[in-house]
N, C-alpha and C positions, 0 to 999 in steps of 0.2 A: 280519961288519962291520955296524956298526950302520947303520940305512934310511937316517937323514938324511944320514949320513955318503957314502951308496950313493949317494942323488941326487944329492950336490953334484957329485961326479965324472961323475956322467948328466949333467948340466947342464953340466959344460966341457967332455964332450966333444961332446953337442949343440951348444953354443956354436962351439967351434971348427971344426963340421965345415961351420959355415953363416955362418962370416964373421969373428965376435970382434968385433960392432959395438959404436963406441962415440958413438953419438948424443946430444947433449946433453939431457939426460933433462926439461928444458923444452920443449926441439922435442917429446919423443914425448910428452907430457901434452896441449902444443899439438894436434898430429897428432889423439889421440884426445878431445879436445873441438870437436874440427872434424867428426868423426862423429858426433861426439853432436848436433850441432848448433849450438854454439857460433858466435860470430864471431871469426875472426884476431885482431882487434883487442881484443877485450875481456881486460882481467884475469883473471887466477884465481887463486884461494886454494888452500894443501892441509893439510890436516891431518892426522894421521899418525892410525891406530885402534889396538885392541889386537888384536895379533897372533898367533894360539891355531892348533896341530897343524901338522903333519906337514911342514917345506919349506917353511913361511910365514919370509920374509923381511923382511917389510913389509904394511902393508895401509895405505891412503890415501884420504881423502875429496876430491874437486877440484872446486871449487865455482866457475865463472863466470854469472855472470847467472841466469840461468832454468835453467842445464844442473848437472847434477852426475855426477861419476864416479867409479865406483869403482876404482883400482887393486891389482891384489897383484901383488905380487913374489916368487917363488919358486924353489925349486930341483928343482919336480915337473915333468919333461919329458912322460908323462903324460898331466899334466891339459893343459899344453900343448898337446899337440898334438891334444888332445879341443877344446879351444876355438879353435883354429884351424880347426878344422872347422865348429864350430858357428856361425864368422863366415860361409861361406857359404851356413849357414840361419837364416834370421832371422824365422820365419814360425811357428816356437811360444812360444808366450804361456809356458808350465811353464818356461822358464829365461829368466835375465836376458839379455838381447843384449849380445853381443860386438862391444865395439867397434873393438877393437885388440891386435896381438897383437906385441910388440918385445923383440928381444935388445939386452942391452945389457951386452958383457962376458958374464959367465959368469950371468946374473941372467937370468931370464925375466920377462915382465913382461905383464899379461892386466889390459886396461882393458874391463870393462862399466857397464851400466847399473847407476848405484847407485839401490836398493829397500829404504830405512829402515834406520832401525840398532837398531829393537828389535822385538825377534819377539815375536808376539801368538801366544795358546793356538787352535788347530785342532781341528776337529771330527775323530772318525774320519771320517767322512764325507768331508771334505774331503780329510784327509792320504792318505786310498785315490787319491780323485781325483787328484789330484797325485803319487802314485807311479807310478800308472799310467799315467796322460798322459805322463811325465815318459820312464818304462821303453820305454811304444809308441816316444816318437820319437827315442830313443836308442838301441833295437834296428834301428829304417831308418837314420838319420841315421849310427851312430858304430859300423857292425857291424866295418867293418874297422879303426876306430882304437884298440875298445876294449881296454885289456887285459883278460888271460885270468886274471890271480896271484890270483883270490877263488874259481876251480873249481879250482886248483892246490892251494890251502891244501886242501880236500874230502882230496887222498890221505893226507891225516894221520890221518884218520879208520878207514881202511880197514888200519891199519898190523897187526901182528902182534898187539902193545903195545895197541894201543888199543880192539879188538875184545876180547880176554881181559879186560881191566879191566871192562869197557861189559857183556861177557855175565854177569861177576863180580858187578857192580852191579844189572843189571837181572833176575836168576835166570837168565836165557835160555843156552840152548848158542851156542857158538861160533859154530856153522855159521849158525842164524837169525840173529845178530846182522850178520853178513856180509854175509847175502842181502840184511837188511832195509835195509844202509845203502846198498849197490849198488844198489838199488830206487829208496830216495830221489835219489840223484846222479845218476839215470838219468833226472830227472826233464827236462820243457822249462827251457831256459833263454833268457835273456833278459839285455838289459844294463840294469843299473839303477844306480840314486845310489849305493848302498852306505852314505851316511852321511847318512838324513834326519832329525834331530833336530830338535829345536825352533829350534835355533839358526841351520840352515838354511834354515828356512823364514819366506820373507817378503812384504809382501801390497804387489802396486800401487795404487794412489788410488781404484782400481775395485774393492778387494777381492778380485781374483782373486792367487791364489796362488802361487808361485816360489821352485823349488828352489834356492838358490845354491850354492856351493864345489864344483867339477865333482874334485875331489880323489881321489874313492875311484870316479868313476865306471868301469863296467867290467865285466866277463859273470858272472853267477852264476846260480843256479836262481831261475827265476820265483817270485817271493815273499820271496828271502832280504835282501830290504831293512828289512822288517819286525822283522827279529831289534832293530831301534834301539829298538824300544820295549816289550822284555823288560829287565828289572829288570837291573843291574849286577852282581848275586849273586842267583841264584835258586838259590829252597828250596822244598821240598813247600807252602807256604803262601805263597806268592808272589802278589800280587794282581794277576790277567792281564786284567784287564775290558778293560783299553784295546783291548790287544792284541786279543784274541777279537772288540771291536767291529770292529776298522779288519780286522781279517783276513777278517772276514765282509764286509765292504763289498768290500772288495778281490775274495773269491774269487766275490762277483756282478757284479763290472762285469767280470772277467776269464772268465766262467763256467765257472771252475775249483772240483771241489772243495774245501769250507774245508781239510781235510785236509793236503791238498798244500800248500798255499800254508804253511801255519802248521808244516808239517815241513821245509820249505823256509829257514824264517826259524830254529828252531830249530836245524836243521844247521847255518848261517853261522853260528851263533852259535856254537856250539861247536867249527867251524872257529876260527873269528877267537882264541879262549882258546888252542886248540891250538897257533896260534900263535903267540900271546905267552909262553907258555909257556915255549916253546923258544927264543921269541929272549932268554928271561931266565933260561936255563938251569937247567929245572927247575925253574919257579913252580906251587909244590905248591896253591897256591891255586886258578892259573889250569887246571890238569891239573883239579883236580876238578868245576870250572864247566864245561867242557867236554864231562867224562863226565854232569855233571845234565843240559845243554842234551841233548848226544846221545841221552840217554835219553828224554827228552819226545818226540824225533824219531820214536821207532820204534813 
């Protein structure tokens, strides 16, 4: 069954197992421009944004006076209930605050802080900072909300199928190839963004940095966030500078070997293909970026 298809059904039966409300979606705009800071009384505008991945429904700008907000609407139960969470901490600066969190019908609906609409270029430096600030307080913060389905996808890895391919491609016997991925998976983990691109990341008035769309947040190997900024088709001449920069800033503020961290990012990586793969049954493309990433891994 296709995901979005998966969610919608997640989402009515969330929905109905907590009400089926149907509030007049101006009271809950209202509601969460009165968190913001808003006053009852003043106006508000909204404009509608574009609307990009996985269970986006909508996305919303709502502008009263001095306050602005941002709404999405979705069918990711999720990220839901990750931001629900994160309403009762409001004390890290790495994610936008959560203002408000409403059903309405079958529709979820996650009002925060709006933080600009167009993302500026980041240093490694910075995007290290900001992974790992981001990972710290979402490993305390969200250890029990997180899902698990990003160390799930890993067992694709270890398959019969995909060990023989990987030992095929890398010269290696079977058995080392085995050991060496049980090695890596065996690695610490951590719950991290899972989806920091550029497009994610956005800067407050003071220049400090924030992750937004809590969407893929979720438990994977320390490091495997990093896989966003390996090329979309890697090849033996692949240019990894970025990478290699922010992975090294990353494995000193984490004082982890670079090693790890950057085997770490490569396995998700080759997870994630692994599984697109199969959910397109037999994407000879995505099968073979899977087996490149995996082999960087080892």
């Amino acid at each position: 069954m296709p995901t979005t298809l998966t969610d919608a059904f997640d989402a009515l039966g969330y929905s109905a197992r907590n009400g089926f409300r149907f509030e007049r979606m101006p009271r809950i705009r209202q509601r969460a421009l009165l968190n913001a800071g808003s006053s009852v009384s003043e106006p508000f505008t909204v404009c509608r944004l574009p609307a990009e991945g996985r269970g986006n429904m909508g996305l919303y700008r709502i502008d009263s006076a001095e306050v602005s907000v941002f709404q999405k609407v979705t069918t990711n139960t999720r990220e839901f209930r990750i931001a629900k969470v994160l309403m009762q901490h409001q004390d890290a600066p790495c994610h936008p605050r959560i203002l408000l969190c409403a059903m309405r019908g079958p529709m979820l609906h996650i009002f925060q802080e709006f933080i600009g609409e167009d993302p500026r270029p980041i240093s490694p430096e910075a995007y290290a900072a900001l992974a790992c600030d981001f990972s710290a307080m979402a490993t305390r913060v969200l250890a029990d909300a997180a899902p698990t389905s990003r160390l799930d996808w890993l067992d694709s890895l270890t398959s019969r199928k995909f060990v023989k391919d990987l030992a095929h491609r890398t010269g290696r016997d079977e058995g080392s190839v085995r050991d060496a991925l049980n090695d890596i998976i065996a690695q610490p983990r951590a719950v991290v963004h899972n989806d920091l691109h550029s497009s994610n990341i956005r800067h407050r008035k003071d220049g400090s940095s924030v992750a937004i769309d809590l969407g893929g947040v979720g438990w994977a190997l320390q490091g495997a966030e990093y896989y966003r900024l390996l090329p979309k088709t890697l090849t033996d001449d692949s240019d990894l500078d970025r990478f290699e920069q922010t992975t090294a800033c990353a494995a000193e503020r984490l004082g982890r070997p670079v090693g790890t961290i950057r085997r770490a990012a490569f396995l998700a990586a080759a997870a994630r293909h692994a599984r697109f793969a199969k959910l397109r049954r037999g994407d000879a493309v995505r099968e073979d970026q899977a087996l490149a990433c995996a082999a960087r891994a080892l």
